[in-house]
C-alpha positions in Angstrom: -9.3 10.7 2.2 -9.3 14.2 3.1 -5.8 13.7 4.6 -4.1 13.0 1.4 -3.1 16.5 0.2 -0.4 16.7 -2.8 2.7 19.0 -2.2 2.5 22.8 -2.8 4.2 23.3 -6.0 1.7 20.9 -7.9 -1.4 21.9 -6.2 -1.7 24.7 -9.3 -0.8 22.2 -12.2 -3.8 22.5 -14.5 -5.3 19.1 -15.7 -3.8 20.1 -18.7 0.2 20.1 -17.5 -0.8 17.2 -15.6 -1.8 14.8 -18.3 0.5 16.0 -20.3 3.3 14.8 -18.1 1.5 11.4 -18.2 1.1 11.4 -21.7 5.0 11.8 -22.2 5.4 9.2 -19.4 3.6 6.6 -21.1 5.2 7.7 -24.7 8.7 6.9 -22.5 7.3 3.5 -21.5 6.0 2.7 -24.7 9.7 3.3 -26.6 11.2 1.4 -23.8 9.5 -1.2 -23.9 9.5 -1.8 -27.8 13.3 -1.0 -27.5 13.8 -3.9 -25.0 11.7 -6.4 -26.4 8.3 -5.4 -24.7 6.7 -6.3 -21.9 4.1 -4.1 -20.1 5.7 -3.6 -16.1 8.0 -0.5 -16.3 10.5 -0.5 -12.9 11.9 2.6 -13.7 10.9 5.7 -11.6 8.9 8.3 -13.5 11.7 11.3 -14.8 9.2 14.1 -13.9 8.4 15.1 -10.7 4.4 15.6 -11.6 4.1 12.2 -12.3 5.8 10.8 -9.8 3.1 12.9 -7.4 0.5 11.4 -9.4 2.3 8.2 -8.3 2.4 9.1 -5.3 -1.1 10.4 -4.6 -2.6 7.3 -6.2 -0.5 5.0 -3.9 -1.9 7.0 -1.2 -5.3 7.4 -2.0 -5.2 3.2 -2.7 -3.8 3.3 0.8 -6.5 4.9 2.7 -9.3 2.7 0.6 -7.8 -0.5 1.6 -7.6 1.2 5.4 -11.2 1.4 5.2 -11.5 -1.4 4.0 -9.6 -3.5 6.2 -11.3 -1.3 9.3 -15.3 -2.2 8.8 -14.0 -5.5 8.3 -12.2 -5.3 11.7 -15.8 -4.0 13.2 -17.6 -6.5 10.9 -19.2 -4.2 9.0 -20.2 -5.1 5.4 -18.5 -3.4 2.6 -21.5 -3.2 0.4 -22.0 -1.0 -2.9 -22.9 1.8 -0.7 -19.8 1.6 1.6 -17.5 2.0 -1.5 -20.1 4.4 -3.2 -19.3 6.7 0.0 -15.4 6.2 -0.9 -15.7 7.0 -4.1 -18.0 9.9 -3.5 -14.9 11.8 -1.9 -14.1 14.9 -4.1 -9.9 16.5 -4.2 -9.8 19.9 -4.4 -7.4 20.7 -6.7 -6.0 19.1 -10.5 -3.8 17.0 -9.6 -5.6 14.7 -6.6 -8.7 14.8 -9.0 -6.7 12.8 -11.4 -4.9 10.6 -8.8 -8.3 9.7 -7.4 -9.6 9.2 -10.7 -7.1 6.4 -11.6 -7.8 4.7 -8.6 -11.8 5.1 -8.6 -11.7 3.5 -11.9 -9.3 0.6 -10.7 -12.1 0.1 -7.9 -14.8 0.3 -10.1 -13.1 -1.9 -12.6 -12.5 -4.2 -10.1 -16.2 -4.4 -9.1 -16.9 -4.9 -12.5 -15.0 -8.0 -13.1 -16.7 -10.1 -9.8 
């Protein structure tokens, strides 16, 4: 995970910025959808470039899990609790990758949940 790094000019986005991008981003989707009739998959790319680098990050960061994944299952290791607990232990360094991670830590965790 430590090779997934966001770009320079968002690494200094407070977590406040950055969900506030999201927030407007889902307010968009929301009115769009209602507009056309609903519906909960939006094709459209995000307008603002932070949350299209949340986008990307998370796409990233869902990447490398399912690389690690797929690799102890090529060396027929188990991927047990603790094998994902070490994933999920991983800790970005700045706003933006904390909240990218996040999203895809609770996916994972969700996930878990429903099996």
């Amino acid at each position: 995970m430590h090779t997934i790094k966001t770009s320079p000019e968002f690494a200094a986005l407070s977590e406040l910025e950055i969900n506030a991008a999201l927030d407007a981003y889902d307010d968009s989707v929301e009115e769009e959808n209602s507009s056309c009739g609903g519906g909960e998959e939006n094709d459209t790319p995000p307008a603002s470039p932070v949350v299209a680098e949340v986008f990307r990050l998370i796409h990233a960061y869902t990447e490398r899990m399912n690389e690690l994944i797929e690799e102890a299952k090529a060396g027929r290791r188990e991927v047990s609790e603790t094998f994902l607990a070490d994933i999920l232990a991983y800790e970005p360094e700045v706003p933006i990758e904390r909240i990218a991670f996040d999203f895809v830590a609770d996916a994972v965790l969700d996930e878990e949940d429903d099996d």
